[in-house]
N, CA, C and O atoms as a GROMACS GRO file, in nm:
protein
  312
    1UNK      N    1 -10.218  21.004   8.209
    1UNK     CA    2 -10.173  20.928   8.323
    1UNK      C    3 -10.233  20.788   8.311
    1UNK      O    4 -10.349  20.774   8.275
    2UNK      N    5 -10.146  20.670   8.346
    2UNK     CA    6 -10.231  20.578   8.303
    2UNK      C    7 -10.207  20.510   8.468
    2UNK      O    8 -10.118  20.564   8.532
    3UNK      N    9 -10.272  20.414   8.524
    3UNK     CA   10 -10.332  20.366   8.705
    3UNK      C   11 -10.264  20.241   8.640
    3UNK      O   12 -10.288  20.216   8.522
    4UNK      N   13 -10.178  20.162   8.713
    4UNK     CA   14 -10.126  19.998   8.722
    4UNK      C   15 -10.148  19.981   8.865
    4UNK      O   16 -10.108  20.042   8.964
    5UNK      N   17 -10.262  19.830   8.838
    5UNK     CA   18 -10.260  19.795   8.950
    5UNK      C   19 -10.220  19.669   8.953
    5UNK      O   20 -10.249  19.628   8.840
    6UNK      N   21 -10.166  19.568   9.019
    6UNK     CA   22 -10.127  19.425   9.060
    6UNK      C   23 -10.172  19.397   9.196
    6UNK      O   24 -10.168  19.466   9.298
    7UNK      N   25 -10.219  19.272   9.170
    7UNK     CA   26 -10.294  19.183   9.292
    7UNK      C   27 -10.173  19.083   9.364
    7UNK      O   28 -10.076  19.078   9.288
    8UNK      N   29 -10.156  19.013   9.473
    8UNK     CA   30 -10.058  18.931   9.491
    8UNK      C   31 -10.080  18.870   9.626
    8UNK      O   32 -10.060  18.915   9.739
    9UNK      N   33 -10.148  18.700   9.559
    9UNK     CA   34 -10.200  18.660   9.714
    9UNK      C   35 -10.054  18.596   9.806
    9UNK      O   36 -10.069  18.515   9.898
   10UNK      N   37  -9.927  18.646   9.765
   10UNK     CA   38  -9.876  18.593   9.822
   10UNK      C   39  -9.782  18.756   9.845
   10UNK      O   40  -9.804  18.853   9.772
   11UNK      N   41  -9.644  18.761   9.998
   11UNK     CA   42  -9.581  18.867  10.044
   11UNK      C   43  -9.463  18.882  10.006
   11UNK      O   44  -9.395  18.981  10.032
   12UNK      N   45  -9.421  18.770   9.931
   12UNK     CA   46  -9.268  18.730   9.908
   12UNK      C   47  -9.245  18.843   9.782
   12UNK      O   48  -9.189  18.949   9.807
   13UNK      N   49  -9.292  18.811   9.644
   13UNK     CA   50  -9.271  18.908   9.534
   13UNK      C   51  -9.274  19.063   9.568
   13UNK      O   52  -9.187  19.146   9.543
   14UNK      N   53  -9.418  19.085   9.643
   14UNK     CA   54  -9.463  19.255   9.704
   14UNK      C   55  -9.336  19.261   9.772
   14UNK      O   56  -9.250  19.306   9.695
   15UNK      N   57  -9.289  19.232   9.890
   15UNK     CA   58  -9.155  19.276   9.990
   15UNK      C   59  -9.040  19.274   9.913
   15UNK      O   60  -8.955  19.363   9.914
   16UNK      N   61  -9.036  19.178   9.850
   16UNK     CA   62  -8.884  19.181   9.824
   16UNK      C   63  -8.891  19.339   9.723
   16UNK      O   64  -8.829  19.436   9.766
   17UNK      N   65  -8.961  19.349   9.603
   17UNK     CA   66  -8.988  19.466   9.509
   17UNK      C   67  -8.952  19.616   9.582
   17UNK      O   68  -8.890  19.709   9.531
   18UNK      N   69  -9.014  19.608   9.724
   18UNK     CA   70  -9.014  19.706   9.818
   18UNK      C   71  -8.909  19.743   9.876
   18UNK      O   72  -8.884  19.864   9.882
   19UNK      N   73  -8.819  19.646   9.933
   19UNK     CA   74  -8.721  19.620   9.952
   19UNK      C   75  -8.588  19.687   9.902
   19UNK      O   76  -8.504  19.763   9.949
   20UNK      N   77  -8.614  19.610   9.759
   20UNK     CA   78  -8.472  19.660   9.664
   20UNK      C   79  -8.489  19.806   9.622
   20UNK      O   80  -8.403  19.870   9.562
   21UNK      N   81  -8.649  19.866   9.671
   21UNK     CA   82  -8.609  20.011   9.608
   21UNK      C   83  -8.570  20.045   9.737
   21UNK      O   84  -8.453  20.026   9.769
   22UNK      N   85  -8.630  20.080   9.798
   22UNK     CA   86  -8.554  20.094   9.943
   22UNK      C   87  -8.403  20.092   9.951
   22UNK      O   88  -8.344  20.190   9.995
   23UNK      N   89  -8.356  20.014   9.923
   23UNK     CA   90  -8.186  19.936   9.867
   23UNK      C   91  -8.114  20.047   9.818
   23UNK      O   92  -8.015  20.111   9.854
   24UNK      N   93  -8.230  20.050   9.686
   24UNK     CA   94  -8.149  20.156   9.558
   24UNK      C   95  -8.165  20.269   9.614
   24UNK      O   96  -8.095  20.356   9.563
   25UNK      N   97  -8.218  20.298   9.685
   25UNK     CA   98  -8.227  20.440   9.736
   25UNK      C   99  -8.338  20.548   9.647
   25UNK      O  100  -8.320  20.670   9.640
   26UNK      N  101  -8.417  20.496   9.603
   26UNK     CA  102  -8.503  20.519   9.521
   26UNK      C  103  -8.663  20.542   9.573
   26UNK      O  104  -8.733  20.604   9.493
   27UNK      N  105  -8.697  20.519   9.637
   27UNK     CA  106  -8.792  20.486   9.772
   27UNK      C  107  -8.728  20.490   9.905
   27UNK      O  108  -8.609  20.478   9.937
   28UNK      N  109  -8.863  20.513   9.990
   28UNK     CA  110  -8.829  20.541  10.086
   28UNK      C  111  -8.940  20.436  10.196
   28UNK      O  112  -9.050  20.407  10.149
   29UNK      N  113  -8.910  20.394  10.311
   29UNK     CA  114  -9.072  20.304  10.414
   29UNK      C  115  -9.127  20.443  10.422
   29UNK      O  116  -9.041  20.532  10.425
   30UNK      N  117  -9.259  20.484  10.427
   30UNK     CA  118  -9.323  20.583  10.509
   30UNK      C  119  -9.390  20.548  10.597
   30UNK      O  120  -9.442  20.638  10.664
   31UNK      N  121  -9.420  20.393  10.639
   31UNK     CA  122  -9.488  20.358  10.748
   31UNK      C  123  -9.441  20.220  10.822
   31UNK      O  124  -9.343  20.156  10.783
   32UNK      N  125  -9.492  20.196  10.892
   32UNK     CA  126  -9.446  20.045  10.926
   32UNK      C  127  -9.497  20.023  11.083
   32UNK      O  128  -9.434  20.041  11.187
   33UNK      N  129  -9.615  19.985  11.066
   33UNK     CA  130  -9.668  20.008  11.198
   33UNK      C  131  -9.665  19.870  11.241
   33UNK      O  132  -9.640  19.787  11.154
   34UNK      N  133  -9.700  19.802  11.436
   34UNK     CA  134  -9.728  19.693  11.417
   34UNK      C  135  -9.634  19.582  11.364
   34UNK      O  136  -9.657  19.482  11.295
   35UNK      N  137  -9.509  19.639  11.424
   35UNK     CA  138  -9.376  19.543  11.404
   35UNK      C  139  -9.335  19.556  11.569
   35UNK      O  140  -9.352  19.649  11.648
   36UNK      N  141  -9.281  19.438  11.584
   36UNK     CA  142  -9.239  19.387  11.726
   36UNK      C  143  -9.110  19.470  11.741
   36UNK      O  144  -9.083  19.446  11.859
   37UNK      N  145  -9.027  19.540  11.702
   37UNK     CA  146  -8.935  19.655  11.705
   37UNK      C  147  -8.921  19.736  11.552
   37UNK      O  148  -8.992  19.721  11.453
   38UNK      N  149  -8.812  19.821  11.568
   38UNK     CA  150  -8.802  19.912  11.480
   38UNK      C  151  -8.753  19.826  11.346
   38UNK      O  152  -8.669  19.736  11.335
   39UNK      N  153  -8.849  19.895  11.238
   39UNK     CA  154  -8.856  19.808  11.095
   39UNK      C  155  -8.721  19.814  11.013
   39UNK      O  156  -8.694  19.732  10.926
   40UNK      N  157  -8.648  19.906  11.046
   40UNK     CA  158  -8.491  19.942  11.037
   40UNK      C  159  -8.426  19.824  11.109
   40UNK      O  160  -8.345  19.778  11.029
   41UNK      N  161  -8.423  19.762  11.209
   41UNK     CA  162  -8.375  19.677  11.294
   41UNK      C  163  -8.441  19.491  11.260
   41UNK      O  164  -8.412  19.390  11.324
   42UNK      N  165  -8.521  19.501  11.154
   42UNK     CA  166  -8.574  19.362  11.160
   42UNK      C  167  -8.506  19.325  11.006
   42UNK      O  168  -8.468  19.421  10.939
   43UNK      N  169  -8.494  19.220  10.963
   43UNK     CA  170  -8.448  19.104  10.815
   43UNK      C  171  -8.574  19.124  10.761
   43UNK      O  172  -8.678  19.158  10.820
   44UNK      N  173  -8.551  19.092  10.614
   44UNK     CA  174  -8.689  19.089  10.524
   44UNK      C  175  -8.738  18.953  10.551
   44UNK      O  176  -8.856  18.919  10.539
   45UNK      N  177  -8.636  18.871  10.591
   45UNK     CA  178  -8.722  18.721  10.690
   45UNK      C  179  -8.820  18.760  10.811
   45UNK      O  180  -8.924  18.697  10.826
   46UNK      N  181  -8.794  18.834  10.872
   46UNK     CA  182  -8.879  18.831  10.978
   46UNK      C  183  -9.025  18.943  10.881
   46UNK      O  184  -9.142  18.906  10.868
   47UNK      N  185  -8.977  19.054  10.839
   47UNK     CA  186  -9.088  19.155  10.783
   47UNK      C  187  -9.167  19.036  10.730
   47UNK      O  188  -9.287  19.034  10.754
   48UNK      N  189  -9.120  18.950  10.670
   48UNK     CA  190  -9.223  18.872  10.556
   48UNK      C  191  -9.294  18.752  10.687
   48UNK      O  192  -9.409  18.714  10.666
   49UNK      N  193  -9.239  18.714  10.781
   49UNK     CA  194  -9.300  18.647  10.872
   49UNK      C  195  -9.417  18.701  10.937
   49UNK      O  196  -9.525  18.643  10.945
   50UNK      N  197  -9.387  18.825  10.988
   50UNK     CA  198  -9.496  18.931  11.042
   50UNK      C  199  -9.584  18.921  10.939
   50UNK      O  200  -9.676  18.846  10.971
   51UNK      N  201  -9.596  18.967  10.823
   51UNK     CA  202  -9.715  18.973  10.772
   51UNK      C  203  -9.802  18.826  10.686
   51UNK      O  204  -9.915  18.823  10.638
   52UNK      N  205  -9.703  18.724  10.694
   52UNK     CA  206  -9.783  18.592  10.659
   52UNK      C  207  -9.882  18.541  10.810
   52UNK      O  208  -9.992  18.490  10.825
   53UNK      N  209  -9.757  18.595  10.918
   53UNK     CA  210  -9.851  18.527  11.048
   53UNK      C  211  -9.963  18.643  11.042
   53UNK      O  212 -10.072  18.586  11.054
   54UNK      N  213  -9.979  18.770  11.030
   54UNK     CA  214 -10.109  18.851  10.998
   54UNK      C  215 -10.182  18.840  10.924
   54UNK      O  216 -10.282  18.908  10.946
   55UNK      N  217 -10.185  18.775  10.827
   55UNK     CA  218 -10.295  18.746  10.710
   55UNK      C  219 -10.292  18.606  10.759
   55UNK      O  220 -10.390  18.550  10.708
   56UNK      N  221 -10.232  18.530  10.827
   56UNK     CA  222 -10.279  18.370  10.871
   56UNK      C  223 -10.425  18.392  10.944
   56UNK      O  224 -10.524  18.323  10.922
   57UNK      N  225 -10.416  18.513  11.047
   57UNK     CA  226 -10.518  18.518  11.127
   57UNK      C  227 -10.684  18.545  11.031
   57UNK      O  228 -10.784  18.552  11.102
   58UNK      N  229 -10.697  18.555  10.918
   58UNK     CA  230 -10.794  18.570  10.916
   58UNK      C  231 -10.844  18.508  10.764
   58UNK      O  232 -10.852  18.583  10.667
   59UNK      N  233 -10.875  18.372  10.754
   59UNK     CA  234 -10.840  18.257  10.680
   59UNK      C  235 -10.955  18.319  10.568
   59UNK      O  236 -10.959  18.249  10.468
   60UNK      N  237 -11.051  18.440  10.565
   60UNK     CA  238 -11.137  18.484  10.439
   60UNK      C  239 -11.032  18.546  10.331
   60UNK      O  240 -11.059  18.522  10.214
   61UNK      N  241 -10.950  18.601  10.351
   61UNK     CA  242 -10.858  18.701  10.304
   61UNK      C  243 -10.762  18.621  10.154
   61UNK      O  244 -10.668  18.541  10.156
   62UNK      N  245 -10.838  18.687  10.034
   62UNK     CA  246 -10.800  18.583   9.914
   62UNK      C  247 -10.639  18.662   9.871
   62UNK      O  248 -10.533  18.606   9.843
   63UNK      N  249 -10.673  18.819   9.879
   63UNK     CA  250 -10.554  18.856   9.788
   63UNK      C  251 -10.506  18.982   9.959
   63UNK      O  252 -10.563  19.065  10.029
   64UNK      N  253 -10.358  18.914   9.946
   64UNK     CA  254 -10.281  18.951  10.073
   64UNK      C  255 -10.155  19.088   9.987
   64UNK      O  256 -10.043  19.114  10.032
   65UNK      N  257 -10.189  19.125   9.915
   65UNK     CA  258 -10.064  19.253   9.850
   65UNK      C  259 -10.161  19.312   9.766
   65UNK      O  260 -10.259  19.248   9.727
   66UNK      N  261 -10.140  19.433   9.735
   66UNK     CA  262 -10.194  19.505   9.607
   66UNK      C  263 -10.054  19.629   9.608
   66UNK      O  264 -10.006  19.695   9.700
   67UNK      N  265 -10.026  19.622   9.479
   67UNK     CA  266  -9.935  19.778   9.435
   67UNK      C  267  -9.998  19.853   9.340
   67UNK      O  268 -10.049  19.785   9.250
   68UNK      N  269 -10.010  19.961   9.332
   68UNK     CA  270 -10.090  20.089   9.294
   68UNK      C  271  -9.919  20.162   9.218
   68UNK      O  272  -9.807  20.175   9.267
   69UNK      N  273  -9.974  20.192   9.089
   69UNK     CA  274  -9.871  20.295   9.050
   69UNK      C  275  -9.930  20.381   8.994
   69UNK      O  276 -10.041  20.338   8.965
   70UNK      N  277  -9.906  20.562   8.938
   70UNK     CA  278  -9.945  20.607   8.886
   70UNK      C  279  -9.849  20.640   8.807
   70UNK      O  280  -9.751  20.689   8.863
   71UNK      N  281  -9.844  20.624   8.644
   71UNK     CA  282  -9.753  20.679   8.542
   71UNK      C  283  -9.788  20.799   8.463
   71UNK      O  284  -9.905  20.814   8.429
   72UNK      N  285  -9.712  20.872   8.436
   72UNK     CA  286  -9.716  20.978   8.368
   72UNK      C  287  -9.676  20.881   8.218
   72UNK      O  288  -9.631  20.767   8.208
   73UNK      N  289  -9.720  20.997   8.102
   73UNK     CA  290  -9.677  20.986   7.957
   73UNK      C  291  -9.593  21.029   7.975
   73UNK      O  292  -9.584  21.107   8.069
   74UNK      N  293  -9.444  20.990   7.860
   74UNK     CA  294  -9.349  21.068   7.877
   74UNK      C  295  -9.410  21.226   7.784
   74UNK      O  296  -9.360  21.339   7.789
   75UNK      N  297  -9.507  21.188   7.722
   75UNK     CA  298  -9.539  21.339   7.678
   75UNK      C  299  -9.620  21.479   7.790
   75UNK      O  300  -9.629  21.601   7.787
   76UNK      N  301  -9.661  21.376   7.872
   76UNK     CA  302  -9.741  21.493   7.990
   76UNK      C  303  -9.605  21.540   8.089
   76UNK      O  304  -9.505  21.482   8.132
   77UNK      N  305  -9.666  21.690   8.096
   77UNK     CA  306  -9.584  21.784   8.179
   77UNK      C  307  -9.625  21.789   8.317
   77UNK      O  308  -9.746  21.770   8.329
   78UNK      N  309  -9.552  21.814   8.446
   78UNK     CA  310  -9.649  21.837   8.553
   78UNK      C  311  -9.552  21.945   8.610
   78UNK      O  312  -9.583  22.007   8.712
   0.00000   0.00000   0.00000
């Protein structure tokens, strides 16, 4: 199994990535807390507004995204 991780002080690359799997139907949101209505009901303009004005509030905050993957070998079985 090999761990990929990516840093990303910015929301635009992380959302949109999120987004299009979501799209493809490939992924799914499992959370979405802390949105001014239902996250089904908002634009990836506003999602990406919400969370730049949330990381505005707290001006220490260097890296605003991280994505975590875990890959299998195509030789490992599970």
């Amino acid at each position: 199994m090999v761990a990929v991780i990516h840093f990303s002080k910015g929301f635009n690359r992380v959302l949109n990535y999120n987004e299009q799997k979501v799209a493809e139907r490939v992924a799914v949101c499992l959370e979405a807390g802390n949105y001014p209505k239902n996250v089904d009901d908002l634009t990836i303009n506003q999602k990406l507004k919400r969370l730049e004005n949330q990381a505005a509030l707290n001006d220490r905050t260097k890296v605003n995204g991280v994505h975590i993957s875990l890959n299998f070998d195509p030789s490992e079985q599970f």
